[in-house]
N, C-alpha and C positions, 0 to 999 in steps of 0.2 A: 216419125219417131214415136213410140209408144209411152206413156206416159209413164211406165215403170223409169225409161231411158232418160225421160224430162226429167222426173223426181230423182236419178242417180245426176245428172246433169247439176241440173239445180243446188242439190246438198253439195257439188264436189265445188263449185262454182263459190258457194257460202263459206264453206271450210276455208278456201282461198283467202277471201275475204276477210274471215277470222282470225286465220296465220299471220296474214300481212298488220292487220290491228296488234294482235299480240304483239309482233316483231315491232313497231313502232310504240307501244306502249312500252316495251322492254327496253327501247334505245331511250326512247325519254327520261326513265327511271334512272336507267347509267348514268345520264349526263346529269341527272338531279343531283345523283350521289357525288359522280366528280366534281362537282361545282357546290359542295356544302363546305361551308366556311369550316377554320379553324376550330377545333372544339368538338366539332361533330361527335356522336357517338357510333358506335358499329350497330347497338340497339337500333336506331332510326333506318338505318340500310337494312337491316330485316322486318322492322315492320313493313319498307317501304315494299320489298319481295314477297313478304307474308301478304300483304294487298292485290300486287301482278297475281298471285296464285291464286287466291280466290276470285278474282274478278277475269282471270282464264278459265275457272271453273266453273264461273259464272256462264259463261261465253258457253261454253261445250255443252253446258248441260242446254241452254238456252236454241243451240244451236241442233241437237238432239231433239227436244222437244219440238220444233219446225218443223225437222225430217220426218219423225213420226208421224207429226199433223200431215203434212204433204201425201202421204204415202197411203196413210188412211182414207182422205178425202178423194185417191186417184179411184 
């Protein structure tokens, strides 16, 4: 396998990785929100989204800058 195939391997392999975080990050949040007491405001369920979103954006960009690294280093 040439290590152009490792470094697509690799990134596709991290992506996964990342998706599956996301997607349990994003189930954890649900159940934060269904399970806020009486009172709650809607303001708190978008900050709590406005957080998932930059801390995915965090991830991608994070996850971008690896593959890059990787690729250059090949």
């Amino acid at each position: 396998m040439s290590l152009q195939e490792q470094a697509r391997e690799s990134m596709a392999k991290e992506r996964q990785h990342d998706e599956h975080l996301h997607e349990s990050m994003l189930n954890r949040a649900h159940e934060e929100v269904d399970h806020h007491v009486e009172g709650e405001t809607n303001e708190q369920a978008r900050e709590l989204t406005a957080k998932e979103r930059q801390h995915e954006h965090h991830l991608q960009e994070s996850m971008l800058e690896r593959s890059t690294e990787q690729i250059e280093h090949s």
